[in-house]
Phi, psi and omega in degrees: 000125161265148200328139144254165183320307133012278174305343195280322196292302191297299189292337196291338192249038159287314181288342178249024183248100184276114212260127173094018203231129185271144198313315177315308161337278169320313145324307194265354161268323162258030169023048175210180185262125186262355157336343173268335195302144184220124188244017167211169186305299197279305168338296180274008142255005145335285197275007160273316166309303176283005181256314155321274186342274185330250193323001129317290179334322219258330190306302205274348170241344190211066178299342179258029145282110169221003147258156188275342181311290193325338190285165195224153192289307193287000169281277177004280187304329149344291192281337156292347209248355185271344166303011211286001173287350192283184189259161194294328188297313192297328174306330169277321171313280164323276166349293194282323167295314152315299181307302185335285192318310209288328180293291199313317196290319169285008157242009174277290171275128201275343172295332182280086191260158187293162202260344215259076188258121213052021204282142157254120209261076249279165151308089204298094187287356197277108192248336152008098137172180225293083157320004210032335175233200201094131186284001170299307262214058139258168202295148186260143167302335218253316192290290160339323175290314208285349191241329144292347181287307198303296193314298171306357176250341169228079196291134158187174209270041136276338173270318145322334174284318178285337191282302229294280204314337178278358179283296219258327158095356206266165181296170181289345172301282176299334182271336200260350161228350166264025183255080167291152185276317191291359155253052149225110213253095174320328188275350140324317203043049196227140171218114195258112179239108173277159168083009159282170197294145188059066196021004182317158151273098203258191159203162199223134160284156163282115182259167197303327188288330184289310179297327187278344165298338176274325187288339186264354181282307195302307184307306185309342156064032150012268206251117229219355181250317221228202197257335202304146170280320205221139274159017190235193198222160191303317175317305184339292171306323188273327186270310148329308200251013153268349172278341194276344174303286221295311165342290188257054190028049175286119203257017198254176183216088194268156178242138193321316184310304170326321210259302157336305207283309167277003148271000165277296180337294194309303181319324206241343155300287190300320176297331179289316180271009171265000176122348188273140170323142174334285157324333173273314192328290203305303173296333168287310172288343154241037149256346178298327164308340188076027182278144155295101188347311186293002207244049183302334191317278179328320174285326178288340208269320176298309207244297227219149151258163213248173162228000000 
């Protein structure tokens, strides 16, 4: 059976990915040129990423493509020119990871001659932006779903982190350093969250879909010194959940804070339709928010519409 283009994509650059060995190094011992060479981890999985990408493209635009010979510089420029919704940084990231992609397979297969010829490096139409706050700028269900969909299929502790926010509801702070595995007590159903803003103490209940996410958060051993759920720093998540928007042509450039907003919405929904009055809604969601009661102004105008 033969490889698909994918597998093809992937082993060439396994064969050129020299794993522990520094680039300088390599160079002044084998005095040649090494530009096809890929020496660290987030490179080559970079580049196993735009390569995945690249073969969808091809399954869905060139479905009788099935050599890597067959490709052509205008499928290529084809597949750059479709990003021009992307941001100008991500877009040279896809540039440059192509021309990349374009070295291994031609120094991996001798059938492969290079494609990555005249190629252009398209322009960035995305002109969008993102004030960050407000209640215009919550995440819409269809966009939220399509972006936890992603996440539950590509686990890491940044996707973990975008699932957490649909529980919990807390700043980017608090899921990514107030989350401890010892204050989360299963026999309980209870999760106790430290390190909030104004030194507070929150606490969320556990429903069985939060408990198995947590539990499964766990198994991953993150944080391998300590105590911690996650080990990563707050940019990480907003910059994680701004490539899977361009990913998957989500066109808001939405933020864990956004993300807040529509589970304060979700939240403040639910209470209005269990019977509470505007004002009680409102003082539960912000405390539920970790807010000072008296500051409803601010939740209608930031977070949530009111009816």
């Amino acid at each position: 059976m033969a490889h698909s283009i994918k597998n093809q994509i992937h082993y060439s650059i396994n064969q050129c990915w020299k794993e522990n060995v520094q680039k300088h190094s390599y160079k002044e011992q084998n005095g040649k040129e090494s530009s096809y060479m890929i020496f660290s981890f987030s490179e080559a999985f970079r580049l196993k990423d735009v390569g995945k990408d690249f073969s969808n493209f091809l399954k869905k635009e060139h479905p009788d493509l099935k050599q890597i010979k067959d490709i052509s510089p205008k499928i290529i420029q084809d597949f750059l020119d479709g990003k021009t919704h992307c941001s100008k940084q991500t877009i040279a990231n896809y540039y440059h990871s192509m021309k990349k992609i374009d070295m291994v397979l031609s120094r991996t297969y001798k059938s492969y001659e290079t494609k990555f010829i005249d190629i252009v490096k398209p322009v960035s139409q995305n002109q969008f932006k993102f004030t960050g706050r407000g209640v215009t700028n919550q995440v819409p269900r269809e966009d939220l779903s399509r972006i936890l969909d992603y996440c539950k299929q590509n686990p890491s502790q940044s996707s973990y982190v975008v699932r957490l926010q649909q529980h919990l509801g807390i700043r980017v702070n608090e899921l990514v350093h107030g989350l401890k595995i010892k204050n989360i007590h299963f026999d309980k159903n209870e999760l106790v969250i430290t390190n909030t803003k104004g030194g507070k103490t929150l606490t969320r209940q556990l429903t069985p879909e939060l408990s198995h996410l947590l539990k499964e958060i766990i198994e991953k051993k993150y944080d391998t010194r300590g105590n911690r759920l996650f080990t990563i720093e707050n940019a990480s998540v907003n910059r994680y959940l701004s490539r899977v928007e361009e990913k998957l042509d989500i066109l808001g450039r939405y933020s864990i804070h956004n993300l807040r907003a529509r589970v304060a919405q979700d939240y403040y929904d639910s209470l209005r339709s269990a019977g509470f009055s505007k004002n009680e809604a409102l003082q539960k969601t912000s405390l539920f928010l970790n807010h000072r009661t008296e500051r409803e102004q601010m939740l209608t105008r930031s977070y949530i519409n009111v009816d």
